[in-house]
C-alpha positions as CSV (number, residue, x, y, z in Angstrom):
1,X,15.1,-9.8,6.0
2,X,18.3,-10.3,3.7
3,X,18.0,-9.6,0.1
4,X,14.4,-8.0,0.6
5,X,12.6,-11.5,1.1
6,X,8.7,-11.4,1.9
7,X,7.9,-12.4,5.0
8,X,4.3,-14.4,5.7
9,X,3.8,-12.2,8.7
10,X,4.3,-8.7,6.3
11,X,2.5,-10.4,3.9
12,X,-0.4,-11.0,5.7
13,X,-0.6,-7.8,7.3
14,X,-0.4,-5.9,3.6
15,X,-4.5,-5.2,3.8
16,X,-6.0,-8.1,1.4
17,X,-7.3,-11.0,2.5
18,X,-4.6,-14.0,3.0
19,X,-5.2,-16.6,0.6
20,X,-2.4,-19.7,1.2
21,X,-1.8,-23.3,0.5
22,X,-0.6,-26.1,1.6
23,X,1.5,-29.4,-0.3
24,X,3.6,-32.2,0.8
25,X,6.8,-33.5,-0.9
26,X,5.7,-36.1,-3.3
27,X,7.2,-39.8,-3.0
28,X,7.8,-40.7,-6.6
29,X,8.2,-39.0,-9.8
30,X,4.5,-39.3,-10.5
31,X,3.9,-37.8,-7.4
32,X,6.3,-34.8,-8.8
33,X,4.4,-34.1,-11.6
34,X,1.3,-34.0,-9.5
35,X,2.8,-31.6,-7.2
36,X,4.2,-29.4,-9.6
37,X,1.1,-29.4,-12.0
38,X,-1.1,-28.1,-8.9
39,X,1.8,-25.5,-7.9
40,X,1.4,-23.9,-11.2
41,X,-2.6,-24.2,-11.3
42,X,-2.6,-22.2,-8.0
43,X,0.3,-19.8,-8.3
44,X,-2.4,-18.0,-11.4
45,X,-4.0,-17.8,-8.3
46,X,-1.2,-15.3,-6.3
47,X,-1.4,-17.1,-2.8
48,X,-0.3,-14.8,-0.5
49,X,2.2,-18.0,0.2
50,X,2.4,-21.6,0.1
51,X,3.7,-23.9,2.6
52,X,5.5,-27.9,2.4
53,X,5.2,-30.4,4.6
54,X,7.2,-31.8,7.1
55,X,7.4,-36.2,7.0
56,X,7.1,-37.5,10.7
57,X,10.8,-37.8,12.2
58,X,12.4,-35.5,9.4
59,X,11.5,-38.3,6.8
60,X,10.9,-36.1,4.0
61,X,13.8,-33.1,5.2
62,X,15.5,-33.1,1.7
63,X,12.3,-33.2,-0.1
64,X,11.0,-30.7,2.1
65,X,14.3,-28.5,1.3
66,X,14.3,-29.0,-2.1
67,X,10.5,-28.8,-3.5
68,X,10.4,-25.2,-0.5
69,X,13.8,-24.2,-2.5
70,X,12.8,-24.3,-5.9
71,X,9.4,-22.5,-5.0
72,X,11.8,-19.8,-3.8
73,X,13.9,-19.7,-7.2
74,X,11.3,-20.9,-9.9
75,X,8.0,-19.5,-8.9
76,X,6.6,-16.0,-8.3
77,X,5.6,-17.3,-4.7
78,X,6.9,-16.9,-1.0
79,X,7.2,-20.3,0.2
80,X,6.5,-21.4,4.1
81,X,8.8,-24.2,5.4
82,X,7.3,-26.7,8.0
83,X,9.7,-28.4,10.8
84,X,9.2,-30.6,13.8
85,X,10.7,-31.1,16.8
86,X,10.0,-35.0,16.2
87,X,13.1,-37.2,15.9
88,X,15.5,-34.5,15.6
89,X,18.1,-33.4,18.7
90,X,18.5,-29.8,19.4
91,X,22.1,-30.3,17.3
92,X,20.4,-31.8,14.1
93,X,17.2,-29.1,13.9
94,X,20.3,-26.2,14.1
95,X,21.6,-28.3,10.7
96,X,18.4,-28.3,9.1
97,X,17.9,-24.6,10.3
98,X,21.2,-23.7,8.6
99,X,19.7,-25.8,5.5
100,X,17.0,-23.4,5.4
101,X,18.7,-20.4,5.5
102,X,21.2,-21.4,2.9
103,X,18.3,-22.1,0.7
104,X,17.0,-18.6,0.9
105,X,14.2,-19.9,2.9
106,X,13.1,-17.3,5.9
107,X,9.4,-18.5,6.9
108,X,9.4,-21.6,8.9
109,X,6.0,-23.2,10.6
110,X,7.4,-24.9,13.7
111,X,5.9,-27.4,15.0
112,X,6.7,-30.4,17.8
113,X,4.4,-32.7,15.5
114,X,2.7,-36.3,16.4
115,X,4.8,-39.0,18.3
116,X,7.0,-41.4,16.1
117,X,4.0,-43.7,17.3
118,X,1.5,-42.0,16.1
119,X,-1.4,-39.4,17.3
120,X,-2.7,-40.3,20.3
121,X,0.1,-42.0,21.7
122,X,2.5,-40.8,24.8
123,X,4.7,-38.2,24.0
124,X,8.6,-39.3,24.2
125,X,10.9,-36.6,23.3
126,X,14.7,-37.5,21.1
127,X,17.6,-37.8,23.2
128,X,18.7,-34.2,23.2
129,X,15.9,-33.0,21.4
130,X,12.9,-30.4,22.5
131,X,9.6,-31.7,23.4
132,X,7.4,-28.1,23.0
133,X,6.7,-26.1,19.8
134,X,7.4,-23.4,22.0
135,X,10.9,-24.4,22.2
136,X,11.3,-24.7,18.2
137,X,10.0,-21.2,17.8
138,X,12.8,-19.8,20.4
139,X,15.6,-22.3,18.8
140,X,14.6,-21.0,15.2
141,X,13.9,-17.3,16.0
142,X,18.1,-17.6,18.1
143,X,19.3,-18.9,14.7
144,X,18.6,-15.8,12.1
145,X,16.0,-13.4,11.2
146,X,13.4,-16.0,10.2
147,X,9.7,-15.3,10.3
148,X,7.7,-18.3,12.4
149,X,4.4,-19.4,12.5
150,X,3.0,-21.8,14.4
151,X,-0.2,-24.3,15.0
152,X,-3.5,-23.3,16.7
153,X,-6.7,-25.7,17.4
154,X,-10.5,-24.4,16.8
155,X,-11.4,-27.5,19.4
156,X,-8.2,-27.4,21.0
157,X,-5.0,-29.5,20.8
158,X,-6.0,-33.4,21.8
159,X,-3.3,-32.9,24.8
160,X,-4.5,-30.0,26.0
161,X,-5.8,-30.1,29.5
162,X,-8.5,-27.4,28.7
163,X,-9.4,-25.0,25.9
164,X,-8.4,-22.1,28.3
165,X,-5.0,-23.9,28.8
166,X,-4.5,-24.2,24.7
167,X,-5.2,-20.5,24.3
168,X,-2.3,-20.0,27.5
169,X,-0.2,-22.0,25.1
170,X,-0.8,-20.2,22.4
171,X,0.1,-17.9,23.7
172,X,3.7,-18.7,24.9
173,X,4.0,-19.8,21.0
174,X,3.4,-15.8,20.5
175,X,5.8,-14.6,23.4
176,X,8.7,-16.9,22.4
177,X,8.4,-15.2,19.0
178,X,5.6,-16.6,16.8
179,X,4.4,-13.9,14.6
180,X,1.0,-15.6,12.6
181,X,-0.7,-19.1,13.2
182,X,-2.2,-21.4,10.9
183,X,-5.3,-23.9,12.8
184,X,-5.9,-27.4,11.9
185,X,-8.8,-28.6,9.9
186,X,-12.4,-27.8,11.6
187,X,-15.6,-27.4,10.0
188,X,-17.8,-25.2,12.1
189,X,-17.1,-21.5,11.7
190,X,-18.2,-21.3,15.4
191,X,-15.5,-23.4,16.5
192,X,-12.8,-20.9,15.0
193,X,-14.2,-17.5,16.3
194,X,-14.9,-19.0,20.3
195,X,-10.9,-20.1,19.2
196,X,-10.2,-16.5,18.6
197,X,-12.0,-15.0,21.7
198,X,-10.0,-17.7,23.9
199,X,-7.2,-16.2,22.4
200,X,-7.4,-13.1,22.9
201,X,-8.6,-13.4,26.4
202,X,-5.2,-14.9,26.9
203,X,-3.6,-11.4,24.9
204,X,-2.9,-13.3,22.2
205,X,-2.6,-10.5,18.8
206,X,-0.9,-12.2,16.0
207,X,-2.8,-13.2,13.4
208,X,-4.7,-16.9,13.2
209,X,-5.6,-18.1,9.8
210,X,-8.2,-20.7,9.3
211,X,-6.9,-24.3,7.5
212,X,-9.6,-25.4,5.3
213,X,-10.1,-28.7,3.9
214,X,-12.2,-29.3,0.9
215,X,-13.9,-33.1,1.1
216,X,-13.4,-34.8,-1.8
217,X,-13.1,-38.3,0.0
218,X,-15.2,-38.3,2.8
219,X,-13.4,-41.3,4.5
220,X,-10.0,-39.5,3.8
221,X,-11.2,-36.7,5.5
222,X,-12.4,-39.0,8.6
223,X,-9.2,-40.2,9.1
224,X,-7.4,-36.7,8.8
225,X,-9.9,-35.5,11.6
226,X,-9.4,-38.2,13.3
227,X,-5.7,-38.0,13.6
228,X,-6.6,-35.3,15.2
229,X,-8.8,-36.5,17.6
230,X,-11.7,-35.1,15.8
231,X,-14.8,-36.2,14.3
232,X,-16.3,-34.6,11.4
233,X,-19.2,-32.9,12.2
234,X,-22.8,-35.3,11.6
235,X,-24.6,-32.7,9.3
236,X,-21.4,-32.5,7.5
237,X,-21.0,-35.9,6.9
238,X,-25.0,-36.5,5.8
239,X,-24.3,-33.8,3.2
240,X,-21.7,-35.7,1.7
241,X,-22.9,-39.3,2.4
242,X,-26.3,-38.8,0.5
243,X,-24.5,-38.9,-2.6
244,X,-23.2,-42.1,-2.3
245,X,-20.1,-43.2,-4.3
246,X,-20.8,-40.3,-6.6
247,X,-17.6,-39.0,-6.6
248,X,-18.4,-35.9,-8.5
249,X,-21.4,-35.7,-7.0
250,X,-19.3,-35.9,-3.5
251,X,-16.7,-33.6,-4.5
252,X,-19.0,-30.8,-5.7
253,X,-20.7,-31.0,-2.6
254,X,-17.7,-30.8,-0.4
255,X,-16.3,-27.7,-2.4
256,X,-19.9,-26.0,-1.7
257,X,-19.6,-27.1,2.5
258,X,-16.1,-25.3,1.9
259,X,-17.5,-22.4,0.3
260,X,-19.9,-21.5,2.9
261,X,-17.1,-22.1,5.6
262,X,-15.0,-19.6,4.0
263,X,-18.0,-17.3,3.7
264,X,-18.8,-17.0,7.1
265,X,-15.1,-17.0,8.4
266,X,-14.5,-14.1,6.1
267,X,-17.5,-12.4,6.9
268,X,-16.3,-12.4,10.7
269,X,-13.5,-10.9,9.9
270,X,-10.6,-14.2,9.5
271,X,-7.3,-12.8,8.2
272,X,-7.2,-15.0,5.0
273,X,-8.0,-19.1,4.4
274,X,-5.3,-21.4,4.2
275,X,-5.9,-24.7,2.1
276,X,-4.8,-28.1,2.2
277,X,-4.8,-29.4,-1.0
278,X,-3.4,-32.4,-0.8
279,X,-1.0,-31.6,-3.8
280,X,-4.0,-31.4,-6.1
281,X,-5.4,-28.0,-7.6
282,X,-9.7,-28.0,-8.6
283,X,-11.3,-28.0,-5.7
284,X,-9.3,-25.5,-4.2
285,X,-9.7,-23.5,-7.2
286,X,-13.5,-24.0,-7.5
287,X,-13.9,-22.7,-4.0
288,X,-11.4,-20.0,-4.8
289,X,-13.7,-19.0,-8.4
290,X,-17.0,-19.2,-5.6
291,X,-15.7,-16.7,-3.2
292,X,-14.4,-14.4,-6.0
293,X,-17.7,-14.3,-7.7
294,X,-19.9,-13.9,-4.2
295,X,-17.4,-10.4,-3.7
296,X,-17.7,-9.5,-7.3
């Protein structure tokens, strides 16, 4: 890559275990000193990278380009840019590509992302735009020498017409030059590894790193999953619900679900863990302080 930059996929392949994160462009100003407070929590950590969010319809883009940009230039991290295909012509994702790349900025996540309408309705692509992820990675990858990940799903994408035909997609993702993948939330290390055979199966070989949430709010985390068409799992959610409106109480015992997730996705051999922090730093760190200590 110009000027030497990292790139997640030679990042991830460097031996250690992957250890990433994931923010989203704040709103206001105390949303930027949230964001920023976290960032610099985290980056004592040395994430492997870090990656920003992309609003629905490109409605945070300059946010997006600006918080990824200054990671670039201010921090000691590699940052990961996320784009979708949603709202956006073929024309106006070359712009925001060229943003990118004028920004320094090599590692994209591409994405199509959920329908203006929300998740779970039809699918209706721009005028002139692209309507498959697959499609982004090509237009990205015919653009410059960017490094792009893409999306997998433990329990399969909520469109897909079987788990065998999600791991066929990913697939494609991989041919059209996808070089790592990052999964939705799931709680069930099961889930992720019968993910992985599926993938393989279909000769998929880049690498697939696990997105783990940490509950804190267990009816925030209800309605991420089920954005997703998810629900989260019933022993998970009788863990967290015995403790009431103990919201330390609720939070400790999320970060400890977490913990023994990243355990046993470790232990099968995952490349790394990626978390979504929801710009905010402890519980992340907490389960990042467990699984130091249970390797030490």
């Amino acid at each position: 890559m110009p000027g030497g930059a990292r790139t997640v996929r030679d990042l991830i392949d460097a031996g250690e275990k992957s250890f990433s994160f994931e923010f989203f462009p704040p709103k206001d100003e105390a949303g930027e000193t949230q964001l920023w407070t976290a960032l610099r929590e985290l980056e004592q950590l040395h994430p492997t990278f870090v990656s920003v969010t992309y609003g629905a319809g490109g409605s945070t883009r300059d946010r997006t380009l600006r918080v990824t940009h200054r990671i670039a230039t201010d921090t000691s991290m590699t940052p990961l840019a996320h784009l979708t295909c949603v709202g956006h012509s073929r024309d106006e994702l070359r712009t925001v590509i060229g943003s990118f790349a004028d920004a320094g900025i090599r590692n994209i996540l591409a994405l199509r992302g959920d329908p203006l309408a929300g998740p779970g309705t039809p699918w209706t692509p721009t005028e002139g735009g692209l309507s498959y992820a697959t499609e982004l990675v090509e237009l990205v990858r015919s653009l410059g020498d960017f490094c792009v990940g893409v999306a997998a799903f433990p329990l399969g994408h909520r469109e897909a017409s079987s788990l065998d035909h999600d791991a066929h997609v990913l697939r494609l993702k991989q041919d059209a030059g996808a070089e790592f993948a990052i999964t939705e939330l799931f709680f069930r290390s099961d889930d992720y590894f019968a993910m992985l055979e599926r993938a393989e199966a279909a000769g998929v070989d880049m690498p697939i790193i696990p997105g783990i949430m940490p509950i804190t709010n267990l009816r925030q985390v209800k309605r991420m999953a089920e954005l997703s068409g998810r629900e989260v799992p019933p022993e998970v959610v009788e863990r967290v619900a015995r403790h009431g409106d103990d919201a330390a109480a609720v939070r400790d015992e999320g970060v400890q679900i977490a913990t023994e997730l990243c355990d046993r996705l470790l232990a099968g051999g995952a490349p790394g863990l990626h978390f979504y922090t929801l710009n905010r730093s402890r519980a992340t760190r907490d389960i990042y302080a467990n699984l130091r200590s249970s390797v030490a």
